[in-house]
C-alpha positions in Angstrom: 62.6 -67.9 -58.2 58.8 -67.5 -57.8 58.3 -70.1 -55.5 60.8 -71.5 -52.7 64.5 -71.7 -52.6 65.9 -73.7 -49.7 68.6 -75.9 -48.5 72.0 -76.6 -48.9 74.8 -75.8 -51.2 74.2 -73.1 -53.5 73.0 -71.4 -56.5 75.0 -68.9 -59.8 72.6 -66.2 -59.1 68.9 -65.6 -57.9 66.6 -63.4 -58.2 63.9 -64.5 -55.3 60.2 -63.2 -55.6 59.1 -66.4 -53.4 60.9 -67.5 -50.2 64.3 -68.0 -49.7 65.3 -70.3 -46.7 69.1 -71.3 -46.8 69.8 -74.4 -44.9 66.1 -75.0 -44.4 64.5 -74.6 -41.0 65.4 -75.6 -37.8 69.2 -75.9 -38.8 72.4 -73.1 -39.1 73.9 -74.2 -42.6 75.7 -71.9 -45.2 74.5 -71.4 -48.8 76.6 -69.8 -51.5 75.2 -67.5 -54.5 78.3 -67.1 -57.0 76.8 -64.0 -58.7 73.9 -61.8 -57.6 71.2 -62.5 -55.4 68.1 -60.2 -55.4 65.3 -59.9 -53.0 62.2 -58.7 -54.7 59.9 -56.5 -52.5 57.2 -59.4 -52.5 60.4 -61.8 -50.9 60.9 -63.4 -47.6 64.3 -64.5 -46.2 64.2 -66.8 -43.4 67.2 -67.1 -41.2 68.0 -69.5 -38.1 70.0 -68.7 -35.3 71.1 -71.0 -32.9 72.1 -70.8 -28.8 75.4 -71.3 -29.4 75.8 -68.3 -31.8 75.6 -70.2 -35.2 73.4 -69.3 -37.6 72.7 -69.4 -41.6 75.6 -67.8 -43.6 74.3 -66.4 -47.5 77.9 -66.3 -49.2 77.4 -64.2 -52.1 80.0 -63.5 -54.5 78.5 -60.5 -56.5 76.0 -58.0 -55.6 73.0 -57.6 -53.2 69.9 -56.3 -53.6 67.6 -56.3 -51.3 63.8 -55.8 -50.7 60.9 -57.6 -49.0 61.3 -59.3 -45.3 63.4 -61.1 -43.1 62.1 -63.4 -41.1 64.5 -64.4 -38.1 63.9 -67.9 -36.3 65.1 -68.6 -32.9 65.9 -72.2 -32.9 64.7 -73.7 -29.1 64.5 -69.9 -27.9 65.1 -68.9 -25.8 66.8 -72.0 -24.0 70.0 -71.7 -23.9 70.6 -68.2 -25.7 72.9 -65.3 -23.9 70.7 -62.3 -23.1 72.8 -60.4 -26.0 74.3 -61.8 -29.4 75.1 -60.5 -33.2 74.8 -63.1 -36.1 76.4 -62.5 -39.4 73.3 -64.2 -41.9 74.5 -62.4 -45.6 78.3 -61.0 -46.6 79.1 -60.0 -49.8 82.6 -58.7 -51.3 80.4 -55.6 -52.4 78.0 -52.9 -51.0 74.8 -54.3 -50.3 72.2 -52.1 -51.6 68.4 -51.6 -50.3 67.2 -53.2 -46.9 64.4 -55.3 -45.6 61.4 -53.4 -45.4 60.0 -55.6 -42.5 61.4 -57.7 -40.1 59.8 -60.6 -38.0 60.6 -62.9 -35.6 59.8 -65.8 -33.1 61.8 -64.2 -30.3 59.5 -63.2 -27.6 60.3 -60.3 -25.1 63.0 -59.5 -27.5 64.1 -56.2 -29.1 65.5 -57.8 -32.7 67.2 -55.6 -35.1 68.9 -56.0 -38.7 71.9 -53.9 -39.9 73.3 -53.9 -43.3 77.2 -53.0 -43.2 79.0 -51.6 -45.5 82.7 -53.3 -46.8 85.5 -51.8 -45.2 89.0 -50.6 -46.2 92.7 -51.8 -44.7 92.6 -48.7 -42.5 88.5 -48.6 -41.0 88.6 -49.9 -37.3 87.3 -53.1 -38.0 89.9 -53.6 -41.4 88.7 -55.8 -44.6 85.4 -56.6 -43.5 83.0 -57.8 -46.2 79.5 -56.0 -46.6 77.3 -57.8 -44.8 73.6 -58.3 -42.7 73.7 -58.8 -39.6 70.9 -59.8 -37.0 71.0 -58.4 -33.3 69.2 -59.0 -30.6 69.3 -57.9 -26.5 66.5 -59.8 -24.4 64.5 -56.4 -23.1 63.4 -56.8 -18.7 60.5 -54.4 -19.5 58.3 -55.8 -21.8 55.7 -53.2 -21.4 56.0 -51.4 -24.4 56.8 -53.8 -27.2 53.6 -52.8 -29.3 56.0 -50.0 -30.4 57.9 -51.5 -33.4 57.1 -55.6 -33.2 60.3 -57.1 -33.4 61.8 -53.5 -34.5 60.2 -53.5 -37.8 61.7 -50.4 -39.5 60.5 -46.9 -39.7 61.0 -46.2 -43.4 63.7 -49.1 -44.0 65.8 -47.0 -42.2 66.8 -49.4 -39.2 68.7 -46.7 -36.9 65.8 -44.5 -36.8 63.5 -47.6 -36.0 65.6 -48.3 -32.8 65.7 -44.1 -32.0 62.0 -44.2 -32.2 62.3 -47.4 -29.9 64.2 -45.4 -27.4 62.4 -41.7 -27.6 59.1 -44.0 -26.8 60.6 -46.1 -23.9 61.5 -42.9 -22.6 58.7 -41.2 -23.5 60.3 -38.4 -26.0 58.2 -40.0 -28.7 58.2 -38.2 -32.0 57.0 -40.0 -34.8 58.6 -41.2 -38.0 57.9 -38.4 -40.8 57.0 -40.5 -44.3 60.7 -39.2 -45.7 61.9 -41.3 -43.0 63.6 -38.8 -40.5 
């Protein structure tokens, strides 16, 4: 898919160079891929998260791939949202390989993050859990230093380091990001 794939309902496979925007916009709605789904690195994925904790749901039933951006919308945000909240917006039965190079959103005064999980096994703490993306968020009092990583873009597509970097610089123990990523 070159161009846009949106909507309801669901697809065999896709491999998305355009933009991807399950449920369209301004609505939480789920959208199934029975085989693979790839996310070329020109891509865009847009997600919608709602107040009361819903959001868009990518069932895929093969593997991931991903590459490109996220793009996280705040449906109404912030009325209504908790300071805090996690939404679940991709699982897969199967390791999820790559991340999302960038990551934007519409959520103002908010420290945003994206974290791509891992399946578990019947005796990890959190049993049988699918691989799967999840979008985070905690609504930040000091706003004074959100130039640092808009919307925590991340350092190297490496997500934990992006929020360490985010901390060490709050605090004022910055030490940048080396281009290996560490």
């Amino acid at each position: 898919v070159g161009a846009t794939l949106a909507g309801m309902g669901g697809v065999r496979s896709a491999n998305v160079a355009g933009i991807f925007t399950p449920g369209g916009v301004g609505t939480a709605a789920n959208f199934s891929v029975a085989g693979d789904l790839t996310m070329q690195s020109a891509s865009i994925m847009n997600v919608d998260i709602l107040a009361d904790g819903t959001s868009d749901l990518v069932t895929v039933g093969g593997t991931v791939t991903l590459a490109g951006s996220l793009g996280v919308n705040g449906v109404m945000f912030p009325s209504g949202f908790p300071l805090e909240n996690e939404y679940t917006v991709l699982t897969s039965p199967n390791a999820i390989a790559g991340s999302f190079r960038t990551v934007f959103a519409n959520l103002q005064d908010v420290d945003a993050m994206v974290m791509v999980l891992a399946p578990t096994g019947p005796t990890d703490p959190a049993p049988n859990q699918p691989g799967r993306v999840v979008v985070s968020y905690m609504r930040s009092a000091d706003t004074s230093d959100k130039a640092i990583l808009s919307n925590s873009a991340q350092c190297g597509g490496q997500m934990g380091l992006a929020v360490v970097e985010t901390m060490q610089r709050r605090a004022r123990l910055y030490r940048p990001c080396s281009h290996d990523g560490r």
